[in-house]
N, C-alpha and C positions, 0 to 999 in steps of 0.2 A: 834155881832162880838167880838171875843179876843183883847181885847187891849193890853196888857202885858204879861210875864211869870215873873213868881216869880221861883227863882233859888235857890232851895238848894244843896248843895254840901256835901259829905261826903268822908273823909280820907278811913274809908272801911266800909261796910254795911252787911248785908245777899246777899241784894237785891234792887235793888231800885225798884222791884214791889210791896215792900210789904209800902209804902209809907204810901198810905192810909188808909191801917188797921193798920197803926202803930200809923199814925198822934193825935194826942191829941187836936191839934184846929180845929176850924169849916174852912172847906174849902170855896172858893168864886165860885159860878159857873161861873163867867165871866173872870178867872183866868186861863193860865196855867199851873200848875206848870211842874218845870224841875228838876229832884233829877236826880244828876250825881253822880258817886264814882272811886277815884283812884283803889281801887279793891270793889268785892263783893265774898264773903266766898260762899255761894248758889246761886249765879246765875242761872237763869233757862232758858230752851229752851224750841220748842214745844215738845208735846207728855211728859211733867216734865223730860226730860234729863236735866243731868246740861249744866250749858252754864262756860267753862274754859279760865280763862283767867288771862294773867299773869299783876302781880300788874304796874300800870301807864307804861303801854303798850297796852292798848287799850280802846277805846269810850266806857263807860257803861253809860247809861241813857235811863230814861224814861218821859216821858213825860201826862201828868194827867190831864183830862179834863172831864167836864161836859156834860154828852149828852142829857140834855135839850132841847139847841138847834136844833138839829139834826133831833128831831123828830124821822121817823122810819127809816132813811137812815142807811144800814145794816153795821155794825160794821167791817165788814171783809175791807171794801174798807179803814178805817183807815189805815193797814196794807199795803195796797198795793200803798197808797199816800205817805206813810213815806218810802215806797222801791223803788218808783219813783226816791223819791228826795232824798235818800242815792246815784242809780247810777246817778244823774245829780252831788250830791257833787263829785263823785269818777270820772265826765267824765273832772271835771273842771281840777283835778291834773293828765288830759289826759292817766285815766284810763278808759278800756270798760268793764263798770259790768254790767251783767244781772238778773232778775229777777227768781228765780226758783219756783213756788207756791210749797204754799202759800205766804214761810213768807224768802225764801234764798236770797242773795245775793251772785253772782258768778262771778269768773275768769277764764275762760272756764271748766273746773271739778273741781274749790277748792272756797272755800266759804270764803269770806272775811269779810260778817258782816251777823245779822240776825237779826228778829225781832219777836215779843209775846206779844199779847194783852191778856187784863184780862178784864170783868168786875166786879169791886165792888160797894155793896150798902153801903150807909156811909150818915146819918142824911136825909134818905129816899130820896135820891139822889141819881142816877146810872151813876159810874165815869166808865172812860175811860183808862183803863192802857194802853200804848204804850211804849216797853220795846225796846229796842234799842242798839245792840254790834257789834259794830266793830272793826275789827281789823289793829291796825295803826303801833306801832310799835314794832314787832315782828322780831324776826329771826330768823334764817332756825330750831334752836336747839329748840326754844321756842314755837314754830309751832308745832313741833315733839310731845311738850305735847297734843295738840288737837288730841280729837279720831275719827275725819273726815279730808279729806284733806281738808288743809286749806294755805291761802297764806296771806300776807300782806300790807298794803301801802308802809312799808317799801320795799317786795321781790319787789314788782310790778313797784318800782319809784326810788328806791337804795336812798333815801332820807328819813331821818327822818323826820317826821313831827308835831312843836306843837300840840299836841289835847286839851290846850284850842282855840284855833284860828278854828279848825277844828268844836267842840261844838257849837260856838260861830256862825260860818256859820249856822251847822244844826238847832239850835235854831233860827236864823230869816228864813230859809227855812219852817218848819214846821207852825211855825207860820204863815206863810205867805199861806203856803198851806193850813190848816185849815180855815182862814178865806175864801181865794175859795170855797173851797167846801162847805162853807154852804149857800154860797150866790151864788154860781153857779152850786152847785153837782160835776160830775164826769166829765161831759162834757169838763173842759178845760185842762181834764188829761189822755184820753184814749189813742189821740192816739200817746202821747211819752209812756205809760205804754205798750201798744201791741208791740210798737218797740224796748223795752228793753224786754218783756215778753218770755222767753225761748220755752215756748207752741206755740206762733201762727204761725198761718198755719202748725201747725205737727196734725199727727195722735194719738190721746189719749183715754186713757181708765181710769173709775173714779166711784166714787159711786154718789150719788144724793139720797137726801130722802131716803137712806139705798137699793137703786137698783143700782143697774152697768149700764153703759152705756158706748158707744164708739163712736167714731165721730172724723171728721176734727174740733179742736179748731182753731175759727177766732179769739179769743184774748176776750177782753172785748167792751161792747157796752158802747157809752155814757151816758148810767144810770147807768153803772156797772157791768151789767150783765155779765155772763158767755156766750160764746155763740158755740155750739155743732153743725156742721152739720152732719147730716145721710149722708151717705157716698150711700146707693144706692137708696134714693126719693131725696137726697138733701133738704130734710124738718128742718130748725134751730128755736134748742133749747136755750130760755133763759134763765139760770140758778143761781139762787140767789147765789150767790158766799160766802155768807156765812152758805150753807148747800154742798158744792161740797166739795167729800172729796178724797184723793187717788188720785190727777189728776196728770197725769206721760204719758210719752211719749211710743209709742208703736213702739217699735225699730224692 
């Protein structure tokens, strides 16, 4: 298990993904580290889009661990336990965000935070990047600068809010998550994730192993899985959630 995080902080950065290939000491694998920053100059999204964000106006941080532990359990589910417990943080200040796969969080069509994993190798060790941005206190004009619709903690509760206090929660959230999952997998997370999950029970269409497929998505199984039914044998498909790509809704 994780006993601690060790927190570094920075006034502004590139990135806090780039943590690890910057770092200069040996890292601990029983360690998490937490690098937050008032702004980041390069923030990055999926598909290397930047990630925009205006300076100590919203959560940037990532969170950096050892996958030692973990053995072969697929790296994609990191992502989807840290977007769990982004909407449980977002449901506590009696916001309802959901999930968009991979990696969104949403306010019914605007995106209020996101997330990007990396892996890096570093003293023949393979870390864990979990890259984490939300947006907390923004407004209507500063919004405007993102190139997706986007909303805020601020639009969404007319209340500003500390984001160390808000850190400070996701930090023993995740923590706390982590250590679940490695001593119990995914089982005691599926099914608030299928009930925040944008997809379940919709009609989708998606690649897999570089082939297309279509089907009724049931959400995830308790091992994580992806899970696809055929739509005219009713035959479900389990799909490693970190090979399913393009999964979207078929309107």
């Amino acid at each position: 298990m994780f006993e601690k995080i060790e927190k570094i902080h920075y006034t502004s950065t590139s990135s806090t993904m780039d943590f690890v290939d910057n770092s200069k000491k040996a890292l601990d694998p029983g360690t998490v580290y937490r690098v937050s920053a008032d702004y980041q100059s390069a923030g990055r999204g999926q598909f290397k889009r930047s990630f925009v964000a205006v300076e100590k106006k919203s959560l940037l941080t990532s969170y950096i661990f050892s996958l030692q532990l973990f053995k072969s359990a697929p790296t994609a589910l990191f992502i989807e336990i840290a977007a769990l417990t982004l909407t449980t943080l977002l449901k506590n200040l009696k916001i309802n965000a959901r999930i968009k796969w991979p990696n969104d969080i949403l306010i019914h069509h605007s995106k209020i935070g996101g997330l990007l994993g990396k892996i890096t190798e570093k003293d023949q060790i393979s870390w864990f990047n979990l890259g984490i941005g939300l947006n907390v206190n923004l407004n209507h004009e500063e919004l405007k600068t993102i190139p997706t619709q986007a909303t805020s903690i601020l639009l969404e509760t007319g209340t500003s809010h500390p984001i160390d206090l808000l850190q400070t929660q996701l930090d023993n959230a995740i923590l706390k998550a982590l250590n679940t999952f490695l001593l119990e997998g995914f089982a005691p997370f599926f099914t608030s994730f299928n009930f925040a999950f944008i997809l379940t029970n919709k009609e989708v269409q998606g690649t897999y192993q570089n082939k297309s497929f279509s089907g009724l998505c049931l959400g995830l199984s308790s091992l994580g899985l992806v899970l696809i039914q055929d739509k005219k044998n009713g035959k479900i498909s389990e799909l490693n959630p970190g090979q399913v790509q393009d999964l979207t809704a078929i309107d």
